[in-house]
N, C-alpha and C positions, 0 to 999 in steps of 0.2 A: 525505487520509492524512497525519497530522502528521508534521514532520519532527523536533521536538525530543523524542523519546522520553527518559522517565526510565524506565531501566535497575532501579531497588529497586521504585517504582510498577506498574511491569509482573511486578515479582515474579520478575526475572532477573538472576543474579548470575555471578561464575566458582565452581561449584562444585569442592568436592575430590573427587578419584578416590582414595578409600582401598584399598588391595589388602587382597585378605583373605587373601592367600598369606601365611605366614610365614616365606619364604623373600623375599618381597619388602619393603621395607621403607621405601620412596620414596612420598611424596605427590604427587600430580598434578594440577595444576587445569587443570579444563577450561574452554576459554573459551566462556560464553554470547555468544552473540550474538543481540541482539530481532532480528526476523524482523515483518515488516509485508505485509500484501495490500491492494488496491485496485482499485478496479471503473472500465472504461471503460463507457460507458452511452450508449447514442446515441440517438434517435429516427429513424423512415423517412426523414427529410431530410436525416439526418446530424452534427444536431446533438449537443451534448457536453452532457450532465447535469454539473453543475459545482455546489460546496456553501460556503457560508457559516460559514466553524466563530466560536460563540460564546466563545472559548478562545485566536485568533490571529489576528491581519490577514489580509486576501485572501482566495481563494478555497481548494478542496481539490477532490478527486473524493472518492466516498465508499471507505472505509477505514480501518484503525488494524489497531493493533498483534494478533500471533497471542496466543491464550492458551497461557499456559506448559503447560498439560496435555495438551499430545501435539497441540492443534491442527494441522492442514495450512493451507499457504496457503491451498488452495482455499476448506475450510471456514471460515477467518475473511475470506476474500472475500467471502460468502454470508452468514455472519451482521453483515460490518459493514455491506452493504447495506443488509439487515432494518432493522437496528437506526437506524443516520442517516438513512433516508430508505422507508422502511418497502416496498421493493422486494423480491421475490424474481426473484433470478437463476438459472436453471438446468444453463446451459451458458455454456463458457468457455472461450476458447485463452489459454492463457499467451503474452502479447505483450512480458513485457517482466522482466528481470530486471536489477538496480541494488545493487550492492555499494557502500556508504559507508564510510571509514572512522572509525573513533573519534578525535576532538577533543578539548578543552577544552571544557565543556559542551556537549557530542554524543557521545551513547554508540555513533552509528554502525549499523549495521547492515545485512540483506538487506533490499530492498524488492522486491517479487510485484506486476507490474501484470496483471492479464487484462483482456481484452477478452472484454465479456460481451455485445457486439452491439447489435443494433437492436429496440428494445420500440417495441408500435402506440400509440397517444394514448391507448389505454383504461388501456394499463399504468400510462404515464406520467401519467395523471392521478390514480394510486391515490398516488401522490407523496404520503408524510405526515411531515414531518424530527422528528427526536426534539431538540426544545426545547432541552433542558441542552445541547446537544455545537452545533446546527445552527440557526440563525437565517433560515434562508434559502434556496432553491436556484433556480437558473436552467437552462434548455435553451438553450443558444446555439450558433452556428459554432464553428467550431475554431478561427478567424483571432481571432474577441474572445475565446474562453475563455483562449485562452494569456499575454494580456497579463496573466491577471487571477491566474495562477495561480503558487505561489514557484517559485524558480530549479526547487529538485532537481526539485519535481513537474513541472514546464513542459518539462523536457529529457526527462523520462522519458514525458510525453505524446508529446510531440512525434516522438520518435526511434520510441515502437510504432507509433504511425499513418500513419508513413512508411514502415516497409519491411512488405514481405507474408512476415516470419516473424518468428518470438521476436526480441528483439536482447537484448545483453549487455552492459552499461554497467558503469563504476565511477565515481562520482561524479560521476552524470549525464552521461557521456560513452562514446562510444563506444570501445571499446579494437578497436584494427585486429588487431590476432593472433587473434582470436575472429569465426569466422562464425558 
């Protein structure tokens, strides 16, 4: 799930809220914010489906950005699956939500992790990566996929697979006022 989203690439900007009252007479810009999903993916042993992006150093889980047209997390869960690694996923608990915010080259945004569970060998063997995006993919522990994976994603793994409910982070950390 990359972490450097370009903001115009993804076809998201601050749009204007023009009133159509003519008693009002104020413009209002609303703030877009890209919004991303991600797939935890495990096999019966418990290992972690982990991806190779052709496009950044290190590792990823599979994921990327929602599309701007009314997408749901859920559904661009499910279709980046598809798409990076040719999986269909059915079901899913939302394990993990991550507020970033905007930087100097980082447009920031919500990041959506589910956990979409434990596929048999037969699934995992239907394993087919989409070339341009994915070079590569491994099923490993938890303990090596985490070295291999960038900060935000690594904290955001780590903290779903650790507690037994959603958690709520902001930039990659856990914020204590939020159970």
């Amino acid at each position: 799930m990359g972490e450097s989203v370009n903001a115009a690439a993804a076809g998201l900007r601050a749009s204007p809220a023009v009133s159509t009252s003519p008693t009002e007479s104020a413009v209002t810009a609303v703030p877009a914010i890209p919004a991303s999903a991600g797939a935890l993916i495990f096999d019966r042993k418990g290992r972690l489906l982990i991806l190779k992006p052709t496009y950044k150093a290190g590792w990823t889980i599979p994921g990327g950005v929602m599309e701007a047209d009314g997408e749901t997390p859920w559904e661009a869960c499910k279709r980046e699956v598809a798409e990076e690694c040719g999986l269909t996923v059915c079901h899913g608990r939302l394990a993990c939500l991550d507020f970033r915010r905007p930087r100097p080259g980082r447009v920031g945004g919500i990041r959506f992790l589910f956990d979409c569970g434990r596929l048999d060998d037969e699934a995992l063997g239907a394993v087919t990566v989409q070339p341009e995006e994915i070079s590569q993919y491994e099923i490993v522990k938890l303990s090596k996929a985490l070295p291999l994976l960038s900060g935000p994603i690594r904290r955001r793994v780590k903290a779903a697979t650790s507690a037994a409910c959603t958690v709520y982070l902001e930039e990659g950390r856990p914020v204590t006022q939020v159970r």
